[in-house]
C-alpha positions as CSV (number, residue, x, y, z in Angstrom):
1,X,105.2,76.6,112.9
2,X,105.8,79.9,112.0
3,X,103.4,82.6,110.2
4,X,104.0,85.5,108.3
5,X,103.3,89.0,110.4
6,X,102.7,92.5,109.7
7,X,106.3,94.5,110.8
8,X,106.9,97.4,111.8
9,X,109.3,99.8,109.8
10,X,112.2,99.6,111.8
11,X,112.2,95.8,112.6
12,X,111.9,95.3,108.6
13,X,115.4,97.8,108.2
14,X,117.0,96.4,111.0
15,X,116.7,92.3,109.2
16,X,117.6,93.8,106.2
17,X,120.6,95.0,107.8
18,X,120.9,91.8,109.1
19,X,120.9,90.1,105.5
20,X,123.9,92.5,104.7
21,X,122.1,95.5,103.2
22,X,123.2,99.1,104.3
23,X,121.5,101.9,104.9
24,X,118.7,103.4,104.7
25,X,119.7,106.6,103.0
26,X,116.9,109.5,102.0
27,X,115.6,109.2,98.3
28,X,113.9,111.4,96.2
29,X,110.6,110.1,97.6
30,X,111.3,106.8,100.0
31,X,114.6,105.9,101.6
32,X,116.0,102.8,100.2
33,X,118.9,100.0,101.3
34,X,122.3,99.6,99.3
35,X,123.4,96.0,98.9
36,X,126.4,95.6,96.2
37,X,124.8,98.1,93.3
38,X,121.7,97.0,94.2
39,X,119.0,99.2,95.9
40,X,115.5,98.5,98.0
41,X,113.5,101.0,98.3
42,X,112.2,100.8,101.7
43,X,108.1,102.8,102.3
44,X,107.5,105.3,104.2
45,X,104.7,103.9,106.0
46,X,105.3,103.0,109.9
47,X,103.9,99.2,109.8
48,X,104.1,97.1,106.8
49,X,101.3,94.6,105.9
50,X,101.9,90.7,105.4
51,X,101.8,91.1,101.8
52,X,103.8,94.3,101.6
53,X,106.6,92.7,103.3
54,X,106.4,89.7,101.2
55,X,106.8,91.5,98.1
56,X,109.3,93.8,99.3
57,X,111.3,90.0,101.0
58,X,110.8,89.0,97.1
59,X,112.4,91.9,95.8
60,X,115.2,91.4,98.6
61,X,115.5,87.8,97.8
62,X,116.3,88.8,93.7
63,X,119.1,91.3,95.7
64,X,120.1,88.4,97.5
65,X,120.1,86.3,94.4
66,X,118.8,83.4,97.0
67,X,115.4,82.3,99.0
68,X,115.3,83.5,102.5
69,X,113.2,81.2,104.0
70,X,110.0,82.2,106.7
71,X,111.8,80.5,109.3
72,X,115.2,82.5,108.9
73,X,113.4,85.4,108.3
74,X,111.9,85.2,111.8
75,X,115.1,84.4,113.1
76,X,117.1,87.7,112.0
């Protein structure tokens, strides 16, 4: 069974990418992901704890306007 991990920065752009979002482009103060008119802002930090990237997959999810379930996730 699968567990949510802490990622590391580029693993959590390059799934993103893989859910269709473009990017990342430099911000005022983070970098953030286009998808349709939507953006994610992406942190600057180089490893991203389990509950960062489960509110930042949340906020990607509302993009998405669908779940993207743990085992997909670990899939992209």
């Amino acid at each position: 069974m699968a567990a949510w991990r802490p990622l590391k920065r580029r693993e959590f752009i390059r799934k993103l990418r893989a859910l269709g979002f473009d990017g990342p482009w430099s911000g005022t103060r983070h970098q953030f992901m286009i998808l349709g008119q939507h953006r994610q802002t992406i942190p600057s930090n180089a490893e991203f704890s389990v509950p960062q990237v489960r509110m930042l997959l949340r906020q990607a999810e509302a993009i998405l306007e669908r779940p993207v379930a743990l085992d997909e996730w670990d899939t992209l």
